[in-house]
PLY file of the C-alpha trace (Angstrom):
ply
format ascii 1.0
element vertex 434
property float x
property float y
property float z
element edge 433
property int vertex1
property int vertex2
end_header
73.52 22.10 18.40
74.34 25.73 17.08
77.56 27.14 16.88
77.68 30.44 16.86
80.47 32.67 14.76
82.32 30.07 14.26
85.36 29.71 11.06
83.49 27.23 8.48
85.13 25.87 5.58
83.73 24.07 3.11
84.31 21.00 0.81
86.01 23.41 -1.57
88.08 25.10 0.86
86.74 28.34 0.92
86.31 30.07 4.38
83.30 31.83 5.95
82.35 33.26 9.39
78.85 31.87 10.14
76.41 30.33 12.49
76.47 26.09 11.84
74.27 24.10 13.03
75.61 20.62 13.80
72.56 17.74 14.37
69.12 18.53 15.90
68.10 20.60 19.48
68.68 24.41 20.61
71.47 24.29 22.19
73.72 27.00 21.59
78.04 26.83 21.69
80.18 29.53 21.10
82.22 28.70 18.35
85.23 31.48 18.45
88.31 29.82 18.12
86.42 26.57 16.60
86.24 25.66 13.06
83.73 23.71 11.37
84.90 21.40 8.71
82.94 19.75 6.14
83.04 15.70 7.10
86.21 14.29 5.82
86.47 11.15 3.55
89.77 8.98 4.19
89.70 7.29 0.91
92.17 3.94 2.06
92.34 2.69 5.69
92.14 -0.78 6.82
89.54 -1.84 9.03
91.50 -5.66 9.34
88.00 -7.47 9.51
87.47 -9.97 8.68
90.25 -11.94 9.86
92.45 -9.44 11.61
89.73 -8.72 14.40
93.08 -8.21 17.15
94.33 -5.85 14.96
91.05 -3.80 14.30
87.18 -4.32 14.19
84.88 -2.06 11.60
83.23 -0.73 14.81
86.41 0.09 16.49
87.99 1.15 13.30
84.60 3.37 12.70
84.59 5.17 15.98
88.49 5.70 15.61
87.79 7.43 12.31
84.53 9.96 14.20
87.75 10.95 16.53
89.94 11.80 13.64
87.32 14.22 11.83
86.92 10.88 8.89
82.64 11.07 8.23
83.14 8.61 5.64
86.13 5.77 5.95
87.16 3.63 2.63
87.67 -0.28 3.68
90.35 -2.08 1.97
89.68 -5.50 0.72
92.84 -7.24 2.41
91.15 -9.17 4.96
90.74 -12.80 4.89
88.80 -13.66 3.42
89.51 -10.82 0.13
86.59 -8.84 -0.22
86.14 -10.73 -3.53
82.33 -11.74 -3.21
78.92 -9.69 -3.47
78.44 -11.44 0.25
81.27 -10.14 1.64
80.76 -6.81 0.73
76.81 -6.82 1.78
78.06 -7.97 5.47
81.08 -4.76 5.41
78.13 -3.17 4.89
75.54 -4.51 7.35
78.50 -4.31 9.78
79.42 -0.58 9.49
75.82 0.36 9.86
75.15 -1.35 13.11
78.68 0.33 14.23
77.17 3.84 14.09
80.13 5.49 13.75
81.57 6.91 10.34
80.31 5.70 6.82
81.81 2.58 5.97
82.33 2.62 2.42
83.45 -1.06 1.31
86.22 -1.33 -1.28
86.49 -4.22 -3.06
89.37 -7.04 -4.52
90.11 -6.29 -8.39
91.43 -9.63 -7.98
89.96 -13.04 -6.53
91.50 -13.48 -3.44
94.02 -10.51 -4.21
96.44 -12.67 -5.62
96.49 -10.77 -9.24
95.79 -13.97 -11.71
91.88 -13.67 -12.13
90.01 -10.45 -12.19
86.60 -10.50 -9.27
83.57 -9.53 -10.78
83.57 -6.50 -10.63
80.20 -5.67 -11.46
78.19 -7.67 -9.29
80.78 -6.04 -6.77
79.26 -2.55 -7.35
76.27 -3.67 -7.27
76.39 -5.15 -3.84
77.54 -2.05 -3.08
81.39 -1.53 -3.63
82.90 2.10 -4.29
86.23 1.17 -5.60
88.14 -1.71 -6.54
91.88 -2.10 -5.02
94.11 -5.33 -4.11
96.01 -2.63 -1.66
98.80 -4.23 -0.42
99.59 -5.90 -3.45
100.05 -4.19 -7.18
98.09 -5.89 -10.02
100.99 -6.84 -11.81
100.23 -8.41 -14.49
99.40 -5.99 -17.07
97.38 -7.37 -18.98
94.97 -8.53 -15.99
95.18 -4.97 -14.71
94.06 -3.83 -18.11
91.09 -5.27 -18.07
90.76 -4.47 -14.43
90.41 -1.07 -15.99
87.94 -1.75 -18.59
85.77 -3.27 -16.26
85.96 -0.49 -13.65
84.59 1.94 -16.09
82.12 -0.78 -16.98
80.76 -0.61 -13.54
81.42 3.10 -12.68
84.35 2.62 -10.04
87.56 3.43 -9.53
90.61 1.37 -9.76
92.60 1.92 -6.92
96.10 0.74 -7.44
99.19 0.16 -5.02
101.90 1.00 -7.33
105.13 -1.00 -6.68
107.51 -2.41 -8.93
108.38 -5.33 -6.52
111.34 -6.85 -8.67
113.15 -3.68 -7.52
111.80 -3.45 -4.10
112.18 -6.80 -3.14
112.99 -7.41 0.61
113.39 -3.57 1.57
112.10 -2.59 4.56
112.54 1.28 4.92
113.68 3.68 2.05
116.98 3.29 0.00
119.03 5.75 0.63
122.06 7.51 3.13
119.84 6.81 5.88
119.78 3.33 5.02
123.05 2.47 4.53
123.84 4.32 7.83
121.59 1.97 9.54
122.35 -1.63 7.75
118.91 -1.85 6.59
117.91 -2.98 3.00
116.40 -0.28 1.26
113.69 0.23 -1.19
114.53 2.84 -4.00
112.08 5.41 -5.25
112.36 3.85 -8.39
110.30 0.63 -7.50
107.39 3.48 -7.18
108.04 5.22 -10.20
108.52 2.28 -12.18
105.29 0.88 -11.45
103.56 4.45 -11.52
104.84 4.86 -15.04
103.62 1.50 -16.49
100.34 1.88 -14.70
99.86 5.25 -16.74
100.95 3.45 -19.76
98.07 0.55 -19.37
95.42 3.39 -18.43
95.72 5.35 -21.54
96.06 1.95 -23.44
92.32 0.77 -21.75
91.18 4.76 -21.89
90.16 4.19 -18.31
90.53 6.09 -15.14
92.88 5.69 -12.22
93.29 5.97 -9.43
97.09 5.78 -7.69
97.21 5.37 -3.88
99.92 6.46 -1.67
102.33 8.71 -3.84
105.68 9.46 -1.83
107.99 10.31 -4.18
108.87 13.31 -6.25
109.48 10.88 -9.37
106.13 9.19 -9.16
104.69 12.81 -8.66
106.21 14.35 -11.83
104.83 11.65 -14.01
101.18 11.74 -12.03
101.39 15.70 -13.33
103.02 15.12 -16.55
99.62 12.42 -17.31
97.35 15.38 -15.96
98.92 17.72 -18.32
98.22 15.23 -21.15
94.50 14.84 -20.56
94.59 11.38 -18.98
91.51 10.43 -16.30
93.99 9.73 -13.38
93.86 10.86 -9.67
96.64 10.21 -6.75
96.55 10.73 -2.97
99.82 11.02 -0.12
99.19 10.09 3.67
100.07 12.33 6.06
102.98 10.11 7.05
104.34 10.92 4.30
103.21 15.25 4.28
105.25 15.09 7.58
108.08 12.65 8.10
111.40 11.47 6.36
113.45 8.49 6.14
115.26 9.98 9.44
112.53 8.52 11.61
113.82 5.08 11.19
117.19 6.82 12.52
115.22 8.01 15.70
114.18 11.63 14.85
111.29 12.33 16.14
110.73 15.73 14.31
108.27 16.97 11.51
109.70 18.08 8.48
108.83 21.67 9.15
110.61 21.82 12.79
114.43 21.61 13.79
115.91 18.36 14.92
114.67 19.06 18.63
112.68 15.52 19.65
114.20 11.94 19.55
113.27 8.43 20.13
115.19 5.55 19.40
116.75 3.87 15.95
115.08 0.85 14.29
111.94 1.75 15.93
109.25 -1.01 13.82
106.23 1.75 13.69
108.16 3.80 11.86
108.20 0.79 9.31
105.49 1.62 6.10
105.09 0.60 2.53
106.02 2.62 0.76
108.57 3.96 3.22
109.31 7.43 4.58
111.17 9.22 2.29
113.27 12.15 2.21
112.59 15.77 3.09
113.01 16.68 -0.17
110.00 14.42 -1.60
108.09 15.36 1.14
108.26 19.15 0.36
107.62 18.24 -3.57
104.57 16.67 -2.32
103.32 19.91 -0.44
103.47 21.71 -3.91
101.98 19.07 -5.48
98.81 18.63 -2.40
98.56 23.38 -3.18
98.46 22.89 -6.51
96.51 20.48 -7.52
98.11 17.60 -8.63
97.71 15.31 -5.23
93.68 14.72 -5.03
93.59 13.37 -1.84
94.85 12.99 1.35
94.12 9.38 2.87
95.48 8.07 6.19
96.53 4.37 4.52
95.73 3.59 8.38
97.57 0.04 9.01
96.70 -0.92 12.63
98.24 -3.97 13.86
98.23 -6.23 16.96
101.59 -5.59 18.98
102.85 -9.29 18.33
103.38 -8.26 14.82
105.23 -4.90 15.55
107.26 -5.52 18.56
110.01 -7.74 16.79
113.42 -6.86 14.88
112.69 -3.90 12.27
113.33 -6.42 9.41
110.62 -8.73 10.79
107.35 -6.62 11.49
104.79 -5.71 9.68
104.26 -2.81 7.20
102.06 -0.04 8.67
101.26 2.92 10.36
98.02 3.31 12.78
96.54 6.98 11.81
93.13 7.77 12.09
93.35 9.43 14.98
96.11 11.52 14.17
95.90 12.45 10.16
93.83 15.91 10.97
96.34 17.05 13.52
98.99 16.60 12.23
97.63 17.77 8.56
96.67 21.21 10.94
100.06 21.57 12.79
101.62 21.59 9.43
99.45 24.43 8.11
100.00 25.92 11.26
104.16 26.04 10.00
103.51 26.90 6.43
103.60 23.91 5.07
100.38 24.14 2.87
97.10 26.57 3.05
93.96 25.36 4.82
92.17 25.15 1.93
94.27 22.74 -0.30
94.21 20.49 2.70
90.49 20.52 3.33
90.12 19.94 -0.68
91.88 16.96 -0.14
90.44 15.55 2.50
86.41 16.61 1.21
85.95 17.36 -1.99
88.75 15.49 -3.38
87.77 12.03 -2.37
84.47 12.75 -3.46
85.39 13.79 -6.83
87.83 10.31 -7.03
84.69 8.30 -5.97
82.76 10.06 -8.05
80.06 10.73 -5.53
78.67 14.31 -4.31
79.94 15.13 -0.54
77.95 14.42 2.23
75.74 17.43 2.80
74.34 16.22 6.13
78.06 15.32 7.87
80.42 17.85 9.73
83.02 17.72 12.22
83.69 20.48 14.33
87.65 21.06 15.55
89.71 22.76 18.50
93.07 23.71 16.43
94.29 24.97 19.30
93.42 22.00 21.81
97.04 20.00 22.80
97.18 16.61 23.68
99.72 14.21 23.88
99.36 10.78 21.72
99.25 8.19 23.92
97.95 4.05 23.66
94.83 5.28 25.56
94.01 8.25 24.14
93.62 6.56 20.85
90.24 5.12 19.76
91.48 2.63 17.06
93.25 -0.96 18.57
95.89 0.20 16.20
98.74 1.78 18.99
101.54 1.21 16.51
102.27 4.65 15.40
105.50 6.55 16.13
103.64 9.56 17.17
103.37 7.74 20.90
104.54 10.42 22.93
104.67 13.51 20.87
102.35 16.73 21.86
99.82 17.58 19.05
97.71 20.41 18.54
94.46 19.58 17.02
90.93 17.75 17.79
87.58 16.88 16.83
84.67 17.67 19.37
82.09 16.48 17.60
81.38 14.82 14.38
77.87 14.77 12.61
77.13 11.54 10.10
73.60 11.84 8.09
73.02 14.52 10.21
73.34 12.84 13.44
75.78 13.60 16.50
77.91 10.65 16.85
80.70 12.01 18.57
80.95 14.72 20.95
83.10 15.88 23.39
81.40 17.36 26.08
84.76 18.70 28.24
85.77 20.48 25.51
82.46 22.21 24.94
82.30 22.34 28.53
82.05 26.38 29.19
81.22 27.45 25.87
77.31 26.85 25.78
74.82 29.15 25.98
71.32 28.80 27.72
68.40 28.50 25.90
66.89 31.21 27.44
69.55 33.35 27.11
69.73 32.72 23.09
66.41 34.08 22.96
66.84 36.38 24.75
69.30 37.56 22.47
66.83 37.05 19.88
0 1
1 2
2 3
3 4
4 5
5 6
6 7
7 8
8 9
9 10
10 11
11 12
12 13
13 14
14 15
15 16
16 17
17 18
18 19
19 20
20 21
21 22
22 23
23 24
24 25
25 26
26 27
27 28
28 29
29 30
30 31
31 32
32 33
33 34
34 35
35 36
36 37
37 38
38 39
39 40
40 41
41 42
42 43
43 44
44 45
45 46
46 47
47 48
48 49
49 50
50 51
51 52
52 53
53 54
54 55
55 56
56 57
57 58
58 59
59 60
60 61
61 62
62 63
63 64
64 65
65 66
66 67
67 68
68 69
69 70
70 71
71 72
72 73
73 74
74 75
75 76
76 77
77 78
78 79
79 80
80 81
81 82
82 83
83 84
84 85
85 86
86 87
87 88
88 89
89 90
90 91
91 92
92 93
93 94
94 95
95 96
96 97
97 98
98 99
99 100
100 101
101 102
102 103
103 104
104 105
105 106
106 107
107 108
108 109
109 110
110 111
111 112
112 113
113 114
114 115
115 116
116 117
117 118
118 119
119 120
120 121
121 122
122 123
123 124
124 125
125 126
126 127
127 128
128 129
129 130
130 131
131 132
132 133
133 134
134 135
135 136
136 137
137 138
138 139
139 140
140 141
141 142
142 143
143 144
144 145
145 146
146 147
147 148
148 149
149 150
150 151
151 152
152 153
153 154
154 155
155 156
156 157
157 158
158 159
159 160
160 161
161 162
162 163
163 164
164 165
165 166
166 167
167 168
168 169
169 170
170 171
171 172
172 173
173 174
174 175
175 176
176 177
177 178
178 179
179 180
180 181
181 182
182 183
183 184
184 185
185 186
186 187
187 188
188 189
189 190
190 191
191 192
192 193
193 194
194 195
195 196
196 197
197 198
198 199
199 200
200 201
201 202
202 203
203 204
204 205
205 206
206 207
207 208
208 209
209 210
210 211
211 212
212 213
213 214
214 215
215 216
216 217
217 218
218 219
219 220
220 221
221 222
222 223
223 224
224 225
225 226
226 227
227 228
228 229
229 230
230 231
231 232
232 233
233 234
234 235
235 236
236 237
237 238
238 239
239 240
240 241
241 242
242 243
243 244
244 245
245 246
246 247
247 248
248 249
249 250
250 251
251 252
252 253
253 254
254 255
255 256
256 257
257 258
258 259
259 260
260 261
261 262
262 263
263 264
264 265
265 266
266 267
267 268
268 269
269 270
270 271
271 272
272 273
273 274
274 275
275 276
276 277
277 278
278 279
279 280
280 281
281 282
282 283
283 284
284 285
285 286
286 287
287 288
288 289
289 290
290 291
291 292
292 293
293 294
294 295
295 296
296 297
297 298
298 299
299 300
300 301
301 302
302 303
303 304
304 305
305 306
306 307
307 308
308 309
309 310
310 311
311 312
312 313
313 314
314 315
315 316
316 317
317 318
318 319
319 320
320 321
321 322
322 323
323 324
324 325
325 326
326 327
327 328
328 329
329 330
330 331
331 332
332 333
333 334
334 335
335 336
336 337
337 338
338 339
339 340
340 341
341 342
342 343
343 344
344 345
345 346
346 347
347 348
348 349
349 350
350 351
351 352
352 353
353 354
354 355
355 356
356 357
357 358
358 359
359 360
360 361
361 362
362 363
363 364
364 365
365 366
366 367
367 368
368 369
369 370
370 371
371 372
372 373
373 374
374 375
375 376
376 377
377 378
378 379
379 380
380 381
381 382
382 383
383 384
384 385
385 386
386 387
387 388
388 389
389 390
390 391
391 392
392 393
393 394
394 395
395 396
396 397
397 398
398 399
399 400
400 401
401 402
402 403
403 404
404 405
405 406
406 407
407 408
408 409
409 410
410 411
411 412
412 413
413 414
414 415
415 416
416 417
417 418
418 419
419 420
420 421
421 422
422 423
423 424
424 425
425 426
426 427
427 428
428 429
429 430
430 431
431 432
432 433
């Protein structure tokens, strides 16, 4: 497929006007009003198999990732079994091949079993094929394990992915501590428990002279000290979700509006899909993480995509499960807010390209592309969503935004023919063109 004059950006962010072709065969689309992305690499999602298969599959969580732009999707270990053994990570990979929908890239356990006492080896992991090392969900907190957790990843050329939380402080919060959450009754979970954690992980990184990785920054705190590090020469990289590049601590309230629009759409209070870790923040921290996404500090954008079976959210707020479902929503929303001002187009493509790339320390994949409709509404509903994963307080809300066809190695995987519907040209015709 060829589109014609359509807006490409690339891995870098920088624009062009130019015929792309997307896969193999003649046929020709007109691409005005299109744009043709580079294929983006969600560096943390959770694919919940094994163990969690009612929750998510690879294949299902593969395909959901095509839909949301994602060429390349990062598997967290936190399946049970941990992806602790060279085995287990040579069947992640066996199984996101014969899913034939975007790269699965397997991430392994720092820890056996995740439970932070005995570091996996992490060696043998890369060699079966790991690109990171994270026990996501869980911080490594012991120190001195998570020192040598560093060591060892630069032994075997990987990342260390860490989920920085100082859990002494956040104990049994469930959204963030704040006005919000003393409105609502609910135990809270101060910004501090983040920034704690983010400041002694620093500490043990330039200790071990290692890289790092830090997943999920959503506070201004933990942001000031990820710059402050850059500023002093240390090796370490961050990403934000775009839960957290859109929505405050107001959602738990009921809002039901993005940070960059007036209080115009409600749901309901105590609403459990509004329930991540870490938690929704306020609208200042989500602003000081837009200037830290345009200039550089943030690396990354990754969806932390949390699917869960309903059983698990559909009980009192305190109860459920931490985690929002957002593979198929990340790029839209990402767009929308670009759209308002938010951030440039560029920054945001960075982060979701490039960036991940760089953090992985792999080159981008030349042969993937998604092609996008930023125009194209549609209104998030349990069926319009590829992944199992329905538990996402977006359910209901119009975006403006999608994918109509992704290209892996290459290859067409995903296509949306009723969008293209009306925009292809004949063969004949394009040579008659010449």
């Amino acid at each position: 497929m060829i589109v014609e004059r359509v807006r490409s950006i690339d891995p870098e962010g920088h624009e062009s006007a130019r015929d792309v072709r997307l896969g193999d065969g003649d046929e020709r689309v007109d691409g005005r009003g299109l744009v043709a992305l580079p294929g983006l690499v969600d560096l943390h999602a959770h694919l919940r198999e094994p163990g969690f298969e009612e929750s998510e599959t690879v294949a299902t969580g593969a395909r959901a990732a095509l839909r949301g732009g994602f060429t390349a999707v990062c598997a967290m270990a936190n399946t049970v079994p941990a992806i602790d053994a060279p085995g287990l990570v040579a069947e992640l990979v066996a199984r996101g091949h014969a899913a034939r929908g975007a790269r699965v890239l397997p991430v392994a356990a720092i820890t056996r079993g995740r439970k932070g006492k005995e570091l996996a080896d992490l060696v043998e992991l890369a060699r079966a094929g790991a690109v990171a090392f994270s026990d996501d969900g869980d911080p490594v907190e012991d120190a001195h394990v998570f020192r040598m957790a560093l060591e060892y990843g630069r032994s075997a050329g990987r990342p260390i992915l860490e989920h920085p939380q100082d859990r002494s402080l956040s104990r049994r919060g469930v959204m963030h501590e704040g006005r919000v959450s003393a409105d609502l009754g609910l135990a809270g979970i101060p910004a501090a428990a983040e920034e704690a954690a983010v400041a002694r992980d620093l500490a043990v990184a330039r200790l071990a002279g290692a890289r790092l990785h830090l997943q999920h920054v959503s506070t201004a705190g933990a942001l000031e000290l990820v710059r402050a590090a850059k500023r002093d020469g240390l090796a370490v990289t961050c990403e934000v979700t775009p839960h957290h590049l859109s929505m405050t601590d107001a959602w738990v309230a009921g809002s039901r509006a993005f940070v960059w629009e007036d209080e115009s759409s409600t749901g309901v209070p105590y609403d459990s899909t509004t329930k991540v870790n870490p938690p929704l923040r306020t609208e200042a921290d989500v602003r000081a993480l837009w200037s830290g996404l345009v200039d550089g500090t943030i690396d990354a954008i990754a969806t932390d995509h949390a699917p869960h079976a309903s059983i698990r959210k559909e009980v009192e707020y305190a109860e459920a499960a931490f985690g929002i479902s957002g593979l198929d929503t990340a790029l839209a929303v990402l767009l929308m807010a670009v759209q308002a001002g938010m951030g440039d187009i560029g920054s945001v493509v960075r982060a979701l390209a490039s960036g991940p790339a760089r953090v992985l320390g792999i080159a981008p994949y030349a042969d993937d592309a998604v092609l996008v409709d930023p125009t194209a509404e549609w209104i998030v509903g349990a069926d319009a969503l590829a992944s199992k994963g329905k538990n996402t307080p977006l359910l209901g809300r119009r975006l403006r935004g999608r994918v109509v066809a992704a290209v892996v190695g290459g290859e067409v995987r995903y296509r949306d023919d009723g969008a293209l519907k009306g925009r292809r040209r004949g063969h004949a015709e394009a040579i008659a063109r010449g």
